[in-house]
N, C-alpha and C positions, 0 to 999 in steps of 0.2 A: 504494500500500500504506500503510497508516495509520502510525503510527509507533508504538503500542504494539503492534502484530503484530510489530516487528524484533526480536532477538535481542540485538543489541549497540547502545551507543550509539555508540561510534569503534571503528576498527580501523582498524591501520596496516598496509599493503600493499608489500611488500620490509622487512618486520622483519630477514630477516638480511642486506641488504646493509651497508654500512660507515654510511651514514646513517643509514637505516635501525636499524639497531643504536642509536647516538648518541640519534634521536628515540625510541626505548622506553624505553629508558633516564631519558631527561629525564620522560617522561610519566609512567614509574613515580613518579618522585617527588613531580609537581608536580600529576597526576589524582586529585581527592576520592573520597572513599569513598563505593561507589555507583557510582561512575559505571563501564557493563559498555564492558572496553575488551576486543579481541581484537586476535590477532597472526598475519597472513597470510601466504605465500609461497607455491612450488612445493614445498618439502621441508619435511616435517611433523617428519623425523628435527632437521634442524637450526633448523626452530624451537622443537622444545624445546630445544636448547643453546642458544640465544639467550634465552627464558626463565627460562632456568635460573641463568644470570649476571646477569639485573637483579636489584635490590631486591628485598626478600621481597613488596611490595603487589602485585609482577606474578604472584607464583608459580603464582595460581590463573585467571591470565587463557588463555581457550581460543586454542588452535593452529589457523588454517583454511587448509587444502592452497586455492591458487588459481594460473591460473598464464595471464600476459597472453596467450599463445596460443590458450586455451582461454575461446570467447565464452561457453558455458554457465558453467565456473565462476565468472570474473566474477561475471555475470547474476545468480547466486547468492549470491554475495558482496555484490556494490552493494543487495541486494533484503534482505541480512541488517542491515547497519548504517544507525543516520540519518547517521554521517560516515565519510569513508573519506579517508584521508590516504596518498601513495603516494610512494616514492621511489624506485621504480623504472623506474629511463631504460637509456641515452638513450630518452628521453619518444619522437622523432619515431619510434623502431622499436618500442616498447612502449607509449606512453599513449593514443594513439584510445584503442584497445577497452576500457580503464576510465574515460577519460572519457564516451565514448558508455552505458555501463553506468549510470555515476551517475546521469548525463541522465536518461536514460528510466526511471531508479526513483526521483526524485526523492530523492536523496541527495549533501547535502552533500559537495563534494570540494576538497581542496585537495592544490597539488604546489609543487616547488621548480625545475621548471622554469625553465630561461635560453635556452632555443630558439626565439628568434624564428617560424620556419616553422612548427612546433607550434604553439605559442599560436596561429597564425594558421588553422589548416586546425582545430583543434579548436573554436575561436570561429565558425568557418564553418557546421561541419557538428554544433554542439551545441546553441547558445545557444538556437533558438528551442525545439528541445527542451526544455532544464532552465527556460527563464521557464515554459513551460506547464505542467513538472509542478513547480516549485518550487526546484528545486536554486540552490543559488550553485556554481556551478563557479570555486574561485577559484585560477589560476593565479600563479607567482612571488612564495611564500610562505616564503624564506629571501632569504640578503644581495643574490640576486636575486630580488625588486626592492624589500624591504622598507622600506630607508632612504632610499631615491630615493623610492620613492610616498607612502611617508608624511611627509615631509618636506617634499616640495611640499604637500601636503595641510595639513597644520598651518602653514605661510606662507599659505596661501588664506584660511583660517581667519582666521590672527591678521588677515589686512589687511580682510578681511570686516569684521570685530569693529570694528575702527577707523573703518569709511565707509572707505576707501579704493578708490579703483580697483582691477582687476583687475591679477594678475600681467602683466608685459608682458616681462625677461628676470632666465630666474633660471640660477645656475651654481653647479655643485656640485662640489668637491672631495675627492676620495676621499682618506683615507691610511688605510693599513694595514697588519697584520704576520700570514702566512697561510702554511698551505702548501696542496699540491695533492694529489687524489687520481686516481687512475683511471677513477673515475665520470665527472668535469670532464672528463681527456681525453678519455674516451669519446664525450663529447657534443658537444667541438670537432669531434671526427672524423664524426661523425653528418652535421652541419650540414655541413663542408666535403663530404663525399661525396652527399648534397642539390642543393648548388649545382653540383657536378659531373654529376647526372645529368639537371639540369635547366635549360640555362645561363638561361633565360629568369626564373627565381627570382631571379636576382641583381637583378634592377631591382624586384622585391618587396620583397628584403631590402635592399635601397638606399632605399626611402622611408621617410622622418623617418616617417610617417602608417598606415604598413604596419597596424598595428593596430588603427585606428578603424572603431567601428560605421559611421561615415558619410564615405566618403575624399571624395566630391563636397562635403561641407559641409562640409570642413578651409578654414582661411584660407590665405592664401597667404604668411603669416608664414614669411621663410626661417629655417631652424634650423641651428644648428652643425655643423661637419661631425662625425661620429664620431671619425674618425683626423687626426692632422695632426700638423704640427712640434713640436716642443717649444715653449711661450712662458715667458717670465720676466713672473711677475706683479707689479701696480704695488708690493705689499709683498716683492719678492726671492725669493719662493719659484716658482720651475721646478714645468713641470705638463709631462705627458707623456700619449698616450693612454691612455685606460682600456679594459680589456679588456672591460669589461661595458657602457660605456655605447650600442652600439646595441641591445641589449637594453633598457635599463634609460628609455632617453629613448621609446622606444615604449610602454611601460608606463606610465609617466607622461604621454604624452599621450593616451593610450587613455582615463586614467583623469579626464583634462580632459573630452574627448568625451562618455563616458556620464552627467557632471553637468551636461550641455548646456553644455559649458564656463563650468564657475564658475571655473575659475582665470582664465582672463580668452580672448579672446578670438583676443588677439596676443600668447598666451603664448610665448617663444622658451624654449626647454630643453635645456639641456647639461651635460654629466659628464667632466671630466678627471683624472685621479688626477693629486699633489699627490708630488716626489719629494726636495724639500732646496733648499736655497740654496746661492751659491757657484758654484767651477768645481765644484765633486764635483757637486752639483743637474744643474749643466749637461750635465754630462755621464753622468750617470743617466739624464735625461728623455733624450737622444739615444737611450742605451742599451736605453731601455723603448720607444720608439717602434721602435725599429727591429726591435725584437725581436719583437713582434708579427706587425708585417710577416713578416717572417722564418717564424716558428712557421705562419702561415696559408700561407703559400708551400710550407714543407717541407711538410704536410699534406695539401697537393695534390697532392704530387707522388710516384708510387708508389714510387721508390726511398729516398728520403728519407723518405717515412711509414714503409717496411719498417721503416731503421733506428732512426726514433725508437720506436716499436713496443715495439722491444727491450730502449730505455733509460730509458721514461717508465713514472709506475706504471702497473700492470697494474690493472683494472675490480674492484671490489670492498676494494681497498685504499686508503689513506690516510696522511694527517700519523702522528704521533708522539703519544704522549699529551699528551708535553711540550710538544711544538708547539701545540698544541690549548689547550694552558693558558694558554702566553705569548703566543698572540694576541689581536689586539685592532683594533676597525676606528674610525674618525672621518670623519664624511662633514660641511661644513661648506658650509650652502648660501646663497647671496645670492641675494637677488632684488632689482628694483626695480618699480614698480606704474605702471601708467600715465602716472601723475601725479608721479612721481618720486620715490616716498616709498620710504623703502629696510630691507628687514627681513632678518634672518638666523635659520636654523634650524640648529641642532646633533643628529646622529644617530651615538650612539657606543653601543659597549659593547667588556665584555672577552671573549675568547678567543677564536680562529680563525676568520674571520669567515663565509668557508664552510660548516665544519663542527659547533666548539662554538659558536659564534654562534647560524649556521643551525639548529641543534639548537630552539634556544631559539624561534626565530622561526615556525619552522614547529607549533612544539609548542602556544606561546600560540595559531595561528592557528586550529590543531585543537579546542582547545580551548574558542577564544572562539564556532565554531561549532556546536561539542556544549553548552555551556551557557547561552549567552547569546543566545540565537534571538532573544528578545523587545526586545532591546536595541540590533541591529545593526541598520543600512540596510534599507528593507523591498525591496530585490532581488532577482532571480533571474537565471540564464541564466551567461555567460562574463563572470567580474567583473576585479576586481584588488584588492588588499591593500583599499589606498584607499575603492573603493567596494564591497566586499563589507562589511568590517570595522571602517573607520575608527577611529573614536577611542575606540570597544572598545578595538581591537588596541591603540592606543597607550597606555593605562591596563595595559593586560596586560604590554605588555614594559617599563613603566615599574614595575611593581610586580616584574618579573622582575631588574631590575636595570641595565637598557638606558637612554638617553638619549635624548628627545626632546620637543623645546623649540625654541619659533618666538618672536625677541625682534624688538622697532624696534632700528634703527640711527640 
């Protein structure tokens, strides 16, 4: 379908979920004049209260009933916009049918997905779809995986620029200050009940490589484990696991792979969140490892899911406003290059790095693929930040307010 026959140029798909909500909000204010944005869901009653409460620039933007169930309305939807941005999960029970939708109308899509098995069964069964009619399908378009992909990306970058060798290991530490919502759990519980009805997924989702166009042409570079001990690094500051990095290190090598690996060949990649120095560090990082552990164990288990059920938020809910304001995330990543040359990249901003982060994240990314077609990576099919968007995206959230910079050492 040509692109002057569409209706809208973006449309947000789950406008009244709690993100959802958050990214209209951001778009109302940060979307030029001109640009035809619409606002999607199942209930057309409560997307007008969801419009009704942005900014006045939204007041006149149209309400479109769609609903993941239903493959016609999609169809209709993905066939009305050139972008459709969606934040409604868990992705592995509702995103196929709008990412297969985009696909085959060649329509730009982007999600904030952190679901490993998604990403992987929607790169399956889309990619070769959306290269032929054009689509970027770009996946893990908030703090999952934004500052991990781009960060590697702008170290590749800067060591590029210099003659330097390819990356060979780079490690990133997360800290940050967040809270949680219901969505998040949702999508824990998704994944864990995944691997429960399918124990054979576990050795899917146990490879460093899960996501590569080409698992036979991966090197045999071993990679970090995901989970593990607490370590006390050589400058005293205690790392503990991160909850995101088996997400986030597949993302980033996905995103090696589809550049016929320009990060380097013997890239090794890893992600630890970063918790204090000291006995307090020490015993934080104990406390966050184990905790994990713990959380994916109760999850599992139907009596202990009952209870947490009861006590975590419920789907559609979220942080505080306040909390949303006083967070703020810093991901600080080393690498060193073949050759030993050693560079550092910083990816920070302020407010909850989930939600009003992710707000910002997902919005720039919507954004940079509704107006900047001519400027982006000339790709198609199942992308990532990285290589759908690159260093668009990173001019976008650097004029947004955001942090990212790749220096020598």
């Amino acid at each position: 379908m040509a692109e002057s026959a569409r209706d809208h140029d973006l449309v947000v798909f789950g406008a009244t979920g709690f993100v959802g909500r958050l990214l209209a909000a951001y778009l109302a204010e940060h979307t030029p004049p001109g640009v035809r944005v619409g606002l999607a869901g199942r209930s057309r009653t409560r997307l007008l209260e969801v419009r009704a409460a942005l900014p006045p620039a939204a007041r006149e933007w149209p309400v479109l009933e769609a609903d993941a169930g239903d493959p016609a309305s999609l169809t209709a939807l993905a066939e009305s916009t050139r972008v459709l941005v969606t934040t409604v999960g868990p992705y592995a029970r509702y995103g196929m049918p709008v990412v297969e939708a985009c696909a085959a109308a060649g329509t730009h899509y982007a999600d904030l997905t952190g679901e490993l098995l998604f990403v992987r069964e929607a790169m399956s069964r889309s990619d070769a779809v959306a290269r032929e009619t054009g689509a970027r399908i770009v996946h893990a378009c908030g703090y999952d995986s934004i500052p991990s992909d781009l960060s590697t990306f702008l170290l590749a970058e800067r060591a590029r620029a210099d003659g330097a060798d390819g990356l060979r290991d780079v490690r990133l530490v997360a800290t940050l200050r967040g809270g949680l919502s219901g969505g998040t759990i949702d999508s824990m519980r998704a994944q864990v009940e995944a691997l429960q009805g399918d124990p054979s997924l576990r050795r899917v989702a146990g490879d460093p490589f899960a996501l590569s166009p080409d698992r036979a042409a991966e090197p045999d570079t071993p990679q970090p484990r995901d989970a593990g001990l607490p370590v006390r690094m050589p400058d005293g500051r205690w790392t503990a696991a991160f909850v995101m990095a088996p997400f986030n290190t597949r993302i980033v090598r996905r995103s090696n792979a589809l550049q016929g690996w320009a990060y380097g060949r013997g890239l090794s990649y890893g992600e630890v969140m970063g918790v204090g120095r000291g006995p307090l560090g020490a015993v934080t990082a104990a406390g966050v490892s184990a905790g994990l552990v713990g959380a994916v164990s109760a999850l599992s288990f139907g009596p202990t899911r009952a209870v947490l059920d009861r006590v975590l938020p419920a789907p559609g809910s979220g942080p505080s406003e306040a909390v949303r304001r006083n967070g703020w995330f810093r991901m600080t990543v080393d690498a060193e290059t073949e050759s030993g040359r050693r560079y550092r990249a910083i990816a920070a901003g302020k407010g909850d790095p989930g939600y009003r982060a992710t707000a910002v994240m997902l919005g720039e990314s919507a954004l940079a693929l509704t107006l900047d077609a001519d400027r982006l990576p000339d790709r198609a099919g199942s992308l990532t930040p990285a290589t759908a968007l690159g260093d668009v995206l990173v001019e976008r959230l650097r004029a947004a307010g955001h942090t990212y910079e790749a220096t020598g050492v």
